[in-house]
py3Dmol code that shows the C-alpha trace and the ligand (Angstrom):
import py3Dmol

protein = """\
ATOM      1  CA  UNK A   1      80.469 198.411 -80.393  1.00  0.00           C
ATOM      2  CA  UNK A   2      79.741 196.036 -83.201  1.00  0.00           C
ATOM      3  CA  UNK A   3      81.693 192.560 -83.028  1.00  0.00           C
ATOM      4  CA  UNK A   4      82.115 191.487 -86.490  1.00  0.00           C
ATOM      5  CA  UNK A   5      81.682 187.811 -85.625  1.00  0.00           C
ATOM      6  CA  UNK A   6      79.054 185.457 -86.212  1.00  0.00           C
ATOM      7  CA  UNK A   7      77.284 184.288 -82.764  1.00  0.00           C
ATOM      8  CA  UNK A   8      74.917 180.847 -82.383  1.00  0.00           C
ATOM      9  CA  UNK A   9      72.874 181.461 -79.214  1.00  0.00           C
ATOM     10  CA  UNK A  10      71.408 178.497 -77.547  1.00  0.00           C
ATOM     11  CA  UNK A  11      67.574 179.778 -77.445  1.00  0.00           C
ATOM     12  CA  UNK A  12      65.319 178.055 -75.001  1.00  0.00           C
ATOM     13  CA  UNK A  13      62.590 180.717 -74.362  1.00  0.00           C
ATOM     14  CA  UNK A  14      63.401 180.848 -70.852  1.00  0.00           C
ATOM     15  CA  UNK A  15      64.651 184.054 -68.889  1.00  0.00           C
ATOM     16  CA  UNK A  16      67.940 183.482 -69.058  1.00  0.00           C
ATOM     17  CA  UNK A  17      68.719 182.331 -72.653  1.00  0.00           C
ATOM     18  CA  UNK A  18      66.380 185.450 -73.495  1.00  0.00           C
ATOM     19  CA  UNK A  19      68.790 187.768 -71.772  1.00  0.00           C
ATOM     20  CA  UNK A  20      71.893 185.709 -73.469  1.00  0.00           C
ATOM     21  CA  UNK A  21      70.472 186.590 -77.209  1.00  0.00           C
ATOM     22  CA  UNK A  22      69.467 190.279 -76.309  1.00  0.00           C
ATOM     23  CA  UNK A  23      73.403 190.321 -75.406  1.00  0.00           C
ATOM     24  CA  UNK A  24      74.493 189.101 -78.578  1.00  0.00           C
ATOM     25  CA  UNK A  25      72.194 191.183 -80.712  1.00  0.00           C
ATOM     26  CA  UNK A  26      73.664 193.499 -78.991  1.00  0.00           C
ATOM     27  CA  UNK A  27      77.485 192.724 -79.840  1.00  0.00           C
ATOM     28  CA  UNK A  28      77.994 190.521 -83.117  1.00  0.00           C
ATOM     29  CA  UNK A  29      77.069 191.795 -86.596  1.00  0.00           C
ATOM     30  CA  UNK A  30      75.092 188.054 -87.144  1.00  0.00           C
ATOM     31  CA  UNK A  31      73.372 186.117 -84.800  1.00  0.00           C
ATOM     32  CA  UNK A  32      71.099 182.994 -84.990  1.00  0.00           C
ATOM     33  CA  UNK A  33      69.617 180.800 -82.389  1.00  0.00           C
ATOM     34  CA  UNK A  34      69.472 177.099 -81.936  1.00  0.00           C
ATOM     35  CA  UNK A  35      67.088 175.503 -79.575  1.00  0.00           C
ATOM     36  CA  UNK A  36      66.942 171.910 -78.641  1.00  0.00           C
ATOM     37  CA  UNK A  37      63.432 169.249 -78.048  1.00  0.00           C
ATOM     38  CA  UNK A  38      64.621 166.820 -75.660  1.00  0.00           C
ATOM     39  CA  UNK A  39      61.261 165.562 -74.606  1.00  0.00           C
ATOM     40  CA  UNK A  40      61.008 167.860 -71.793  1.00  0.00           C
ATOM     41  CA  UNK A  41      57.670 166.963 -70.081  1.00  0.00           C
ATOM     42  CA  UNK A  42      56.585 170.525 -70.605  1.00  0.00           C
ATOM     43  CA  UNK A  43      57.198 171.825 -73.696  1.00  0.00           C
ATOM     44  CA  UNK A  44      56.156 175.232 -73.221  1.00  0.00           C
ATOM     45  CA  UNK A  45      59.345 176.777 -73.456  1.00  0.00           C
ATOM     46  CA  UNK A  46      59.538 175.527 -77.515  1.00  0.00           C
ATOM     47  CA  UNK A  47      56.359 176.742 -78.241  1.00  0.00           C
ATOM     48  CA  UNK A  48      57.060 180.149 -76.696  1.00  0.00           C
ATOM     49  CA  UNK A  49      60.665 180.760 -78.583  1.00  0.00           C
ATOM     50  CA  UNK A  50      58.744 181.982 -82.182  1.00  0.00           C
ATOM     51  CA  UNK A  51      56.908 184.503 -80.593  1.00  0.00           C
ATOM     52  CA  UNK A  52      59.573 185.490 -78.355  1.00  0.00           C
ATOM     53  CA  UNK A  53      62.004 185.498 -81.423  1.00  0.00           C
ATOM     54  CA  UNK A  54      59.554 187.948 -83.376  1.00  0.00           C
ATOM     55  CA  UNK A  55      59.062 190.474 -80.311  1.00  0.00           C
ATOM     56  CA  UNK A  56      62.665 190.688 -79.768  1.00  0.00           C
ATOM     57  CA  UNK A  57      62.900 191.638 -83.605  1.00  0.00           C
ATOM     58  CA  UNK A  58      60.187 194.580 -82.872  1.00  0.00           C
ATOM     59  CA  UNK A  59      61.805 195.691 -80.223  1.00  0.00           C
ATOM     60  CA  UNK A  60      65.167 196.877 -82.194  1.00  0.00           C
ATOM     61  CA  UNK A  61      65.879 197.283 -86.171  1.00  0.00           C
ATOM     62  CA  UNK A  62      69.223 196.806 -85.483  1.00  0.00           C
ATOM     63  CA  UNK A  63      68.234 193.619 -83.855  1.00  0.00           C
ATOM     64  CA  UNK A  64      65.789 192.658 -86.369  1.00  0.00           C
ATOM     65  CA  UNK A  65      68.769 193.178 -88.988  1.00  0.00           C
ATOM     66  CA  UNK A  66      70.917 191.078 -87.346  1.00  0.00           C
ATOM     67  CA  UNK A  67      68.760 188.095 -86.118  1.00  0.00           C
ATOM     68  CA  UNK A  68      68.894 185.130 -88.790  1.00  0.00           C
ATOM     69  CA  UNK A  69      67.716 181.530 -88.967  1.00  0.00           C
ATOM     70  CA  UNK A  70      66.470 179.723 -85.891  1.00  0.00           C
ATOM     71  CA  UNK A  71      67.300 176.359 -85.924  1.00  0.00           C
ATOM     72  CA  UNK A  72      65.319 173.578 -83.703  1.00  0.00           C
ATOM     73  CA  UNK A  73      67.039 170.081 -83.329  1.00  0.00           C
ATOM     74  CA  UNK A  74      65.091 167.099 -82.322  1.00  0.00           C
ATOM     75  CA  UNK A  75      67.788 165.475 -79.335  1.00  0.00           C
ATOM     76  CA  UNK A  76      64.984 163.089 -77.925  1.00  0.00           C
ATOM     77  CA  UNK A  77      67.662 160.611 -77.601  1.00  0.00           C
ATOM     78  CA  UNK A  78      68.338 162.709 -74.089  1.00  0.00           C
ATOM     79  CA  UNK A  79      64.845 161.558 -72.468  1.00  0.00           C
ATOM     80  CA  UNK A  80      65.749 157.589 -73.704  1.00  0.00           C
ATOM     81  CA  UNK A  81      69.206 157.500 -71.987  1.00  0.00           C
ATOM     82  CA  UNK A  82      68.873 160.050 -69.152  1.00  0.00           C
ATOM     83  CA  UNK A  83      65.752 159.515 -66.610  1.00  0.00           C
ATOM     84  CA  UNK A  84      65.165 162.433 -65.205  1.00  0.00           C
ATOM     85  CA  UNK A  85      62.367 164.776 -63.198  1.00  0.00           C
ATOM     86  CA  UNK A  86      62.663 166.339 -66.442  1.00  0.00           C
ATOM     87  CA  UNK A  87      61.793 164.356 -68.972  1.00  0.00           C
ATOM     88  CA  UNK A  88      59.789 162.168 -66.712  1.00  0.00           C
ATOM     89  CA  UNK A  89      56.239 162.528 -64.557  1.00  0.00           C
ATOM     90  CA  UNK A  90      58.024 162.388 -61.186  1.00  0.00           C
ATOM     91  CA  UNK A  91      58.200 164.742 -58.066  1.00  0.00           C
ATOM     92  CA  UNK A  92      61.230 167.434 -58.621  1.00  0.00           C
ATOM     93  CA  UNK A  93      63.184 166.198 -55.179  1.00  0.00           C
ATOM     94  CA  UNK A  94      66.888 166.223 -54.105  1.00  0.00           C
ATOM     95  CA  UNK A  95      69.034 163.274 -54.552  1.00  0.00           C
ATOM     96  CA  UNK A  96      71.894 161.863 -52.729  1.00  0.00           C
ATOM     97  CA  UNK A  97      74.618 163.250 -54.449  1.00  0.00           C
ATOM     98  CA  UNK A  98      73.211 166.902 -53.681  1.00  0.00           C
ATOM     99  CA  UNK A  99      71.926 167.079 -57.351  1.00  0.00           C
ATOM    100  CA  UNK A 100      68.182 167.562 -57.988  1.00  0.00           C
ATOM    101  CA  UNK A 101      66.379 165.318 -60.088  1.00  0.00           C
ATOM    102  CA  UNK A 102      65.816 167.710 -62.388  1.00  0.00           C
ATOM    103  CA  UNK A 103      70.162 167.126 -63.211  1.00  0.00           C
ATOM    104  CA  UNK A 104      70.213 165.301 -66.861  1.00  0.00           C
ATOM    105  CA  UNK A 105      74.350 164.814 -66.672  1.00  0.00           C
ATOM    106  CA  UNK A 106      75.997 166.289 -69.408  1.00  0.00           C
ATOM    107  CA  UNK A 107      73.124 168.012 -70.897  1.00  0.00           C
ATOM    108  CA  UNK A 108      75.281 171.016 -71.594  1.00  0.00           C
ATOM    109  CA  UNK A 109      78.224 169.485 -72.956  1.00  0.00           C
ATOM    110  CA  UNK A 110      75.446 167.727 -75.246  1.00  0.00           C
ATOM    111  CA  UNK A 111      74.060 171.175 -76.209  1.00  0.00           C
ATOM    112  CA  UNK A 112      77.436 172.899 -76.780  1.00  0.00           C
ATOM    113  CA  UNK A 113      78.726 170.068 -79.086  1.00  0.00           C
ATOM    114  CA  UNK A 114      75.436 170.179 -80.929  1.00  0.00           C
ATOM    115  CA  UNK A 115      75.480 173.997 -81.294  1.00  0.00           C
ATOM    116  CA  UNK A 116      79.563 173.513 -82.675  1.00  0.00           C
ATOM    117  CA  UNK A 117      78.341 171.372 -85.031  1.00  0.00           C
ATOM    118  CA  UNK A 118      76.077 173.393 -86.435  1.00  0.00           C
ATOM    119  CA  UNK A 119      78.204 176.749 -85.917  1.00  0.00           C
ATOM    120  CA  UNK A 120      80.519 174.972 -87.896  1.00  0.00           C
ATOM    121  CA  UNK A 121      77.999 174.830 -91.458  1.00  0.00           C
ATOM    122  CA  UNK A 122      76.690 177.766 -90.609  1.00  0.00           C
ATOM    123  CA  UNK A 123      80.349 179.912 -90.538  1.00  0.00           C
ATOM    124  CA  UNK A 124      79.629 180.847 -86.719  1.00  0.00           C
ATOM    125  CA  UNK A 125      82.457 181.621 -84.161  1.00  0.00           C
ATOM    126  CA  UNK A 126      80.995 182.108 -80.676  1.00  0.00           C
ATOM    127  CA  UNK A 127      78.190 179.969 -79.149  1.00  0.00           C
ATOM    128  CA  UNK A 128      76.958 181.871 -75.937  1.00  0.00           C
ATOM    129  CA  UNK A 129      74.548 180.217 -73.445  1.00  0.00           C
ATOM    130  CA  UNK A 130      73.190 180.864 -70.466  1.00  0.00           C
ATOM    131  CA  UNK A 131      75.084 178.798 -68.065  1.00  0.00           C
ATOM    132  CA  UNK A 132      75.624 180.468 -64.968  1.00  0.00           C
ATOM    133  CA  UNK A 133      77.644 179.429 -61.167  1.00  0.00           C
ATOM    134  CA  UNK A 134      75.871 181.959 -59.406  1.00  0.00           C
ATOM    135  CA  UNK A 135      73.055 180.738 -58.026  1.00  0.00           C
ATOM    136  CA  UNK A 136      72.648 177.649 -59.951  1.00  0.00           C
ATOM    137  CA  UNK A 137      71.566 174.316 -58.728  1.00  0.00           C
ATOM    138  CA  UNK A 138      74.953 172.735 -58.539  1.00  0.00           C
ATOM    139  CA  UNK A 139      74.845 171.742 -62.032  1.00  0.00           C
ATOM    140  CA  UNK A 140      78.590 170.581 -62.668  1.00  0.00           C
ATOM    141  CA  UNK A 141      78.179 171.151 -66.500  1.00  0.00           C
ATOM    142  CA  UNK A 142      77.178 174.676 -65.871  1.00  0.00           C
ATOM    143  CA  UNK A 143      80.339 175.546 -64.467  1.00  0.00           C
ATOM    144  CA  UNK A 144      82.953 178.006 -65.941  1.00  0.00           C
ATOM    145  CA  UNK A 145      85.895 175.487 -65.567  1.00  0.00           C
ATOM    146  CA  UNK A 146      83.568 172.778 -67.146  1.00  0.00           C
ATOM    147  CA  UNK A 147      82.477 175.198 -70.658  1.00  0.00           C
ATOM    148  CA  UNK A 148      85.945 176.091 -70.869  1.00  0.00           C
ATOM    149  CA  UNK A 149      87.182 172.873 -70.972  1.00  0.00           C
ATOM    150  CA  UNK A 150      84.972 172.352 -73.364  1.00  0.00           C
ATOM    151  CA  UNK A 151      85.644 174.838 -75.963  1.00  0.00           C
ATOM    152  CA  UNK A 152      89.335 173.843 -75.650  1.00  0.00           C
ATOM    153  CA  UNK A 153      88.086 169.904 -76.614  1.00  0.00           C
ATOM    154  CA  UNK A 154      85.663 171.388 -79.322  1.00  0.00           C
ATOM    155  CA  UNK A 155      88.408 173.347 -81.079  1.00  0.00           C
ATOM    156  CA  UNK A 156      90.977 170.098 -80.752  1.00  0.00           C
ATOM    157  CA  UNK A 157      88.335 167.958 -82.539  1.00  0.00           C
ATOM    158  CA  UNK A 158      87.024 169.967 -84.872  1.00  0.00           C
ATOM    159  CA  UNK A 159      90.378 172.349 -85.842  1.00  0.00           C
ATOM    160  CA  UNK A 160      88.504 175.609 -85.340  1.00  0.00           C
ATOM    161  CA  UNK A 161      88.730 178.471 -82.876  1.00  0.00           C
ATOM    162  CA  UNK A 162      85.595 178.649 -81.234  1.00  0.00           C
ATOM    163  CA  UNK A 163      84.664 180.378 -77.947  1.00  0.00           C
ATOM    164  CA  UNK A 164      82.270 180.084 -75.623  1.00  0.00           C
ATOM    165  CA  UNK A 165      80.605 182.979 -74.009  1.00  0.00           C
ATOM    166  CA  UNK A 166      78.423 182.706 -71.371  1.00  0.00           C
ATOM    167  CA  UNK A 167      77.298 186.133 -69.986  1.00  0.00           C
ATOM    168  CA  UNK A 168      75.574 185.243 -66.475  1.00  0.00           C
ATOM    169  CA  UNK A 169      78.147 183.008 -65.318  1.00  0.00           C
ATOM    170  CA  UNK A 170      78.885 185.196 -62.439  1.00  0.00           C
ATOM    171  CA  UNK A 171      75.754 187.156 -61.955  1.00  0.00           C
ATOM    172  CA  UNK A 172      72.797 186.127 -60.328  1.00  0.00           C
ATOM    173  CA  UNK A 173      68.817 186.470 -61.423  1.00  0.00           C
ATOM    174  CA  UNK A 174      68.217 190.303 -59.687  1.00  0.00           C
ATOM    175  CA  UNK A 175      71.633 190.580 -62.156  1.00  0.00           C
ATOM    176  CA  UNK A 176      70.150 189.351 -65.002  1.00  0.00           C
ATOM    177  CA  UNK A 177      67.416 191.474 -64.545  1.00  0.00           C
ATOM    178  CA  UNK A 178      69.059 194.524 -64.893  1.00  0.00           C
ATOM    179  CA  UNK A 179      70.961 193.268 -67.817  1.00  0.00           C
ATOM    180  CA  UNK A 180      67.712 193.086 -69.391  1.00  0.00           C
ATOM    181  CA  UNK A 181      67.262 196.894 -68.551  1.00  0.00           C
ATOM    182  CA  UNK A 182      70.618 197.533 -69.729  1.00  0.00           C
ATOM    183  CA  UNK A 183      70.166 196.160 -73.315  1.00  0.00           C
ATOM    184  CA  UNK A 184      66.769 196.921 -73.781  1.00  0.00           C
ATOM    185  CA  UNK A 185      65.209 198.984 -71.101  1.00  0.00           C
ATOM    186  CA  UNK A 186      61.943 198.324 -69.569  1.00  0.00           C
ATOM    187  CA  UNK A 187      60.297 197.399 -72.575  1.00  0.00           C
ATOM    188  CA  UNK A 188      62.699 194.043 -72.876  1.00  0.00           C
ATOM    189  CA  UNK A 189      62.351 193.672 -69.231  1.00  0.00           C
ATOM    190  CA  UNK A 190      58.510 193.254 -69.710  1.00  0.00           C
ATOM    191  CA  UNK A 191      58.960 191.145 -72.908  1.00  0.00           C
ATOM    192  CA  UNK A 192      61.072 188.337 -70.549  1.00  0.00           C
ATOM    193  CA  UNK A 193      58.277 188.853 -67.792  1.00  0.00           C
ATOM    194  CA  UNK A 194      55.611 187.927 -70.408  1.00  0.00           C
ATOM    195  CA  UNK A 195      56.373 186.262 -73.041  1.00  0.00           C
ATOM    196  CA  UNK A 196      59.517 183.581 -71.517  1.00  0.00           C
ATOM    197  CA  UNK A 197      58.994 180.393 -69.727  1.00  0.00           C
ATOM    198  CA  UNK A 198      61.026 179.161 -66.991  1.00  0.00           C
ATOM    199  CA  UNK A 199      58.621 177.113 -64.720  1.00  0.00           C
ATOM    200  CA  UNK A 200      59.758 173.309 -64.192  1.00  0.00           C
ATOM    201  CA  UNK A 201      55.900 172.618 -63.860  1.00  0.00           C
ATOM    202  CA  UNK A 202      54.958 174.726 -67.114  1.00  0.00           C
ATOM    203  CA  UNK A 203      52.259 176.529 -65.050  1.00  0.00           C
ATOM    204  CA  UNK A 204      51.160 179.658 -67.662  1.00  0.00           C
ATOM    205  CA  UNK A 205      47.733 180.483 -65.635  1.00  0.00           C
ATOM    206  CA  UNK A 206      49.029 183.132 -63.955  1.00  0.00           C
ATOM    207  CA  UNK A 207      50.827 186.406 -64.372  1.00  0.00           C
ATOM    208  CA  UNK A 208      52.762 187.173 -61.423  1.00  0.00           C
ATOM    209  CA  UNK A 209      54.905 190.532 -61.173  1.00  0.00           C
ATOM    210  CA  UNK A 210      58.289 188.099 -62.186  1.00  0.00           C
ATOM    211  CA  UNK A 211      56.050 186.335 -65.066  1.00  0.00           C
ATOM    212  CA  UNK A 212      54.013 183.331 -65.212  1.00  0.00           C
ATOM    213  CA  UNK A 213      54.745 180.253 -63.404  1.00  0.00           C
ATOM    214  CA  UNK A 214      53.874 178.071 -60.208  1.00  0.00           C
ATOM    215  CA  UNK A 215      55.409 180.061 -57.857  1.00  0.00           C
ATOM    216  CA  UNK A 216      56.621 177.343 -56.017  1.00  0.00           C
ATOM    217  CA  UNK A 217      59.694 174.867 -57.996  1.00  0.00           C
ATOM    218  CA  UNK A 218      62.950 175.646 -57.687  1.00  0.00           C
ATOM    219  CA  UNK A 219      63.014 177.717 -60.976  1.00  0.00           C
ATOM    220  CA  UNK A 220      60.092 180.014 -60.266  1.00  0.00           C
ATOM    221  CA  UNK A 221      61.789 180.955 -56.875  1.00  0.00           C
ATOM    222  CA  UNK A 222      65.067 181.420 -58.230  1.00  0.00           C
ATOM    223  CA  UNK A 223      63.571 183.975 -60.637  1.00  0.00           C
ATOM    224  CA  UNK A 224      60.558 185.674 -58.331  1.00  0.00           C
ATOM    225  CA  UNK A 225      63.259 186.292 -55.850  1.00  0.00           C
ATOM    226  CA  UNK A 226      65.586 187.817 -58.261  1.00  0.00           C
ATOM    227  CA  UNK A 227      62.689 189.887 -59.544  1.00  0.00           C
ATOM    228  CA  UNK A 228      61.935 191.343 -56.254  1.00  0.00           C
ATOM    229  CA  UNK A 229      65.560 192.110 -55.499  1.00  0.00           C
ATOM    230  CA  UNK A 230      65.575 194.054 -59.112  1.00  0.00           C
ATOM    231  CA  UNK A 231      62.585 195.801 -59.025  1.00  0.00           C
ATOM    232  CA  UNK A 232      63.897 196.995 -55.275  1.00  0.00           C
ATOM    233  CA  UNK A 233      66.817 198.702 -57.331  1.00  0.00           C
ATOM    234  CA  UNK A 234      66.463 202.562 -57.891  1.00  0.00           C
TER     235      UNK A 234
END
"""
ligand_1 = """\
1
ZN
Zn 57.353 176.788 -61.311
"""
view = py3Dmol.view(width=600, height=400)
view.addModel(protein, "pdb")
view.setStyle({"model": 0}, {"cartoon": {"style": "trace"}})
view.addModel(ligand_1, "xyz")
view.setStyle({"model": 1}, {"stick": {}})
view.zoomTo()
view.show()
């Protein structure tokens, strides 16, 4: 079933934003992508999103039909104000408030309001991102509650009637996985084990059976161990 709406995905090049814009393609009749340099300290997710963008365009012509501009927005103003294992050369490590350092507050709600903005010149109704309360790291702006608070604010300030979708909120990463599979069978599945970045570290040396990565931060175990519980499905 086609959705005749207009869809901005938030596009990092990472696993899980991969899986979000496979979704869309999948649903809305237009779909672009909007990805965001915010002086992460590895910027290997950015430079992975073009080729990423073009295989998911091979992999479907009714994808490649519907899959329009890509838009990348400079928000290095986030490294400046925020301080974070992130943006910074520090050790990724828990903090007091049970928040990793890795936590840049209100980097979502940043995002979304960016992405509005835009949706808003570019006559786009849904923004869809990857935000997810499953087995997340306690992000607070990655909670359901907090995105749909958020679309309520975004369509009081800006008089439209946008909504958020965000796909993964209640699955986890063996979940997304097979959501892969569902949209685009094995050969999407092997296009987000190759060709997206996820690693905190930005370790591409590599190829595990899950993708590339360290192996060992908090991202790379959230999605090896998600892998292994997928590929253990019949
Ligand atoms: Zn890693």
């Amino acid at each position: 079933m086609t959705i005749p709406n207009g869809a901005l995905v938030l596009f990092s090049g990472g696993q899980d934003s991969t899986t979000c814009l496979a979704w869309a393609l999948s649903r809305y009749a237009k779909v672009e992508t909007i990805g965001f340099d915010y002086g992460q300290r590895h910027a290997i997710e950015l430079t992975v999103r073009p080729a990423l963008l073009q295989k998911l365009r091979a992999l479907s012509a009714d994808w490649n039909q519907r899959l329009g501009d890509d838009h990348l927005i400079d928000l290095s103003l986030i490294a400046k104000i925020s301080g974070t294992a992130l943006t910074q050369d520090v050790a990724i490590e828990m903090q007091e408030n049970g928040l990793p350092n890795t936590f840049v507050p209100g980097r979502n709600l940043l995002f979304m309001t960016v992405a509005a903005t835009l949706a808003y010149r570019r006559g786009l109704d849904v923004l869809v991102g990857g935000m997810c309360e499953t087995d997340f790291s306690g992000y607070p702006d990655c909670r359901n509650d907090t995105m749909q608070s958020l679309q309520t604010t975004l369509n009081l300030g800006m008089a439209t009637q946008l909504r958020i979708e965000t796909p993964l909120m209640w699955i986890d990463k063996a979940a997304t996985w097979n959501m892969a599979r569902e949209l685009g069978g094995a050969a999407l599945v092997d296009l987000i084990r190759e060709d997206t970045h996820t690693c905190y570290l930005g370790e591409r040396d590599v190829l595990h059976d899950w993708g590339y990565g360290c192996g060992k931060c908090p991202a790379c175990e959230l999605r090896a161990r998600g892998y292994t519980l997928f590929a253990a499905f019949p």
